[in-house]
N, C-alpha and C positions, 0 to 999 in steps of 0.2 A: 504494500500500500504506500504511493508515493503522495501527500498531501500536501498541495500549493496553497500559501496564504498569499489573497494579492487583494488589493483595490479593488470595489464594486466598478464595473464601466457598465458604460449606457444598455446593452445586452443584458444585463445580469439581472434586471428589475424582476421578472417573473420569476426566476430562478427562485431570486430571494423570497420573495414573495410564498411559495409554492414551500419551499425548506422551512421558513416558520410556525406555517401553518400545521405543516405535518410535526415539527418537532412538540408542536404545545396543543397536540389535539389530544394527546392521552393526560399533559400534565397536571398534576393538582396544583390548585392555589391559584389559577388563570380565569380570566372572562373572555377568553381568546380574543383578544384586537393586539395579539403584538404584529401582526399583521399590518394592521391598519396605523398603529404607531410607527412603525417604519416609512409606510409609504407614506404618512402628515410630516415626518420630518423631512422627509426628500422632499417633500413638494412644498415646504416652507423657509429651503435650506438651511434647516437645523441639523442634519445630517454632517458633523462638523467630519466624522471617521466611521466608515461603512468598508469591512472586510469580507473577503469570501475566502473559504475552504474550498478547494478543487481540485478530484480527485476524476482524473483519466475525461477531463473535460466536461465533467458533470459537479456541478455546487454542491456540497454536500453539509455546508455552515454557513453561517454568517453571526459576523455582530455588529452591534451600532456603538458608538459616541454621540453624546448630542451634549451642550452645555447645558448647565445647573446654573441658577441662582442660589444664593445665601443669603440670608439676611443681615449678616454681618458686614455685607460689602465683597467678602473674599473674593478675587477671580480668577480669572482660568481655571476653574473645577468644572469638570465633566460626568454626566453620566455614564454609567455603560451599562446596555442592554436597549432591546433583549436581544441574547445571544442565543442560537437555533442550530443544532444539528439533529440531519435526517435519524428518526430513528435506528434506520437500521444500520447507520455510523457511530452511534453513542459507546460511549465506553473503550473507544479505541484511540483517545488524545485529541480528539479535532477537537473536540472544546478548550482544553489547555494550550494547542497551539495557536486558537484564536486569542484565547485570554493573554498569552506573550506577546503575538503581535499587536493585538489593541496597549496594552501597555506602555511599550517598545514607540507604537506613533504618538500617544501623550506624551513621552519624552522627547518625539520627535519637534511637536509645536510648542513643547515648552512648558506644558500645561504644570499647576501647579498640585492638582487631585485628580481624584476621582471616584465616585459614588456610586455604589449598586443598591440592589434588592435582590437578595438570595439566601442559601444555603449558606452558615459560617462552615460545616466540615467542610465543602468544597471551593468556598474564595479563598478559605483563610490561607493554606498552601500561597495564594500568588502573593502574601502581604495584605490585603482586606483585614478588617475586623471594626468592628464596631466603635466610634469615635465617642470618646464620652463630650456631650454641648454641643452636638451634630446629630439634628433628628429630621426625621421625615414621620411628620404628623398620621396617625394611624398605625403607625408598623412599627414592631416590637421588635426594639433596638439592637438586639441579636441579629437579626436579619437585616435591618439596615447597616451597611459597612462602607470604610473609607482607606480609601490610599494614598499616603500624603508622599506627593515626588519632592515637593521643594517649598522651603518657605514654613509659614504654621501651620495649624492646622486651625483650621476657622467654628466659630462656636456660631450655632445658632440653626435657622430652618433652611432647612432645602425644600426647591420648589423646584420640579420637572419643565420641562419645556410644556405649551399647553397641547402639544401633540401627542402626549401621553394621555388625553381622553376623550381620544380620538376612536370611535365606533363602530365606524364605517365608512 
């Protein structure tokens, strides 16, 4: 299995598209629109960093960056997610090598975090973990984590891009 991580280009929209769907149709804890959270940030360009996994010319992942506010002022902090591999890929590192190369391009633009929603057993491995004075309103603060590249770490609310509730 040779897995290429590269840049979304204009062709890839469906791919991506079709790979999300299918990776969070079985998942728990989803209202399935990361879908559609993909496509409002592409089509808002909030889409600041969009990768694909590609294996023998077929997409088999992707993940997004999109930027965060805080209410503290902090900036260059980024989301990431949601990140999607085809099921019948899972468990064979293409998430992991997405999560290095998403990383890897935040230190490319400099960025100074970055923020999910997830599993702590499986961020915590890349550096994630839970920021104490950095919440995301509703989610218990195990699951919300942060990765600080450079600089502080910033106290106070994070707020998604508004492409995050996005439906349809």
């Amino acid at each position: 299995m040779s897995i290429n991580i590269r840049k979304e280009q204009p062709g890839d929209v469906q791919s991506i598209h079709e790979v999300t769907v299918a990776a969070f149709l079985e998942a728990p804890h989803t209202d399935h629109t990361e879908q559609f959270i993909v496509k409002a940030l592409r089509e808002s360009r909030a889409l600041s960093v969009s990768l694909v996994a590609e294996e023998e010319g077929q997409i088999v992942g992707h993940v997004a960056l999109s930027p965060v506010a805080i209410s503290d002022d902090a900036d260059r902090w980024y989301g990431l997610g949601p990140i999607s591999v085809l099921p019948t890929h899972q468990g064979q590192g293409i998430g992991s090598k997405l999560m290095i190369a998403a990383i890897q391009e935040l230190k490319n633009v400099n960025a100074n975090g970055c923020v999910l929603l997830g599993a702590p057993d499986y961020y915590h491995r890349f550096g994630f973990k839970p920021a104490e004075g950095l919440v995301l309103p509703g989610v218990p603060p195990e699951y919300f984590q942060a990765l600080l590249l450079q600089g502080r770490s910033p106290q106070g609310t994070v707020t998604y891009h508004a492409a995050f509730s996005a439906k349809g």
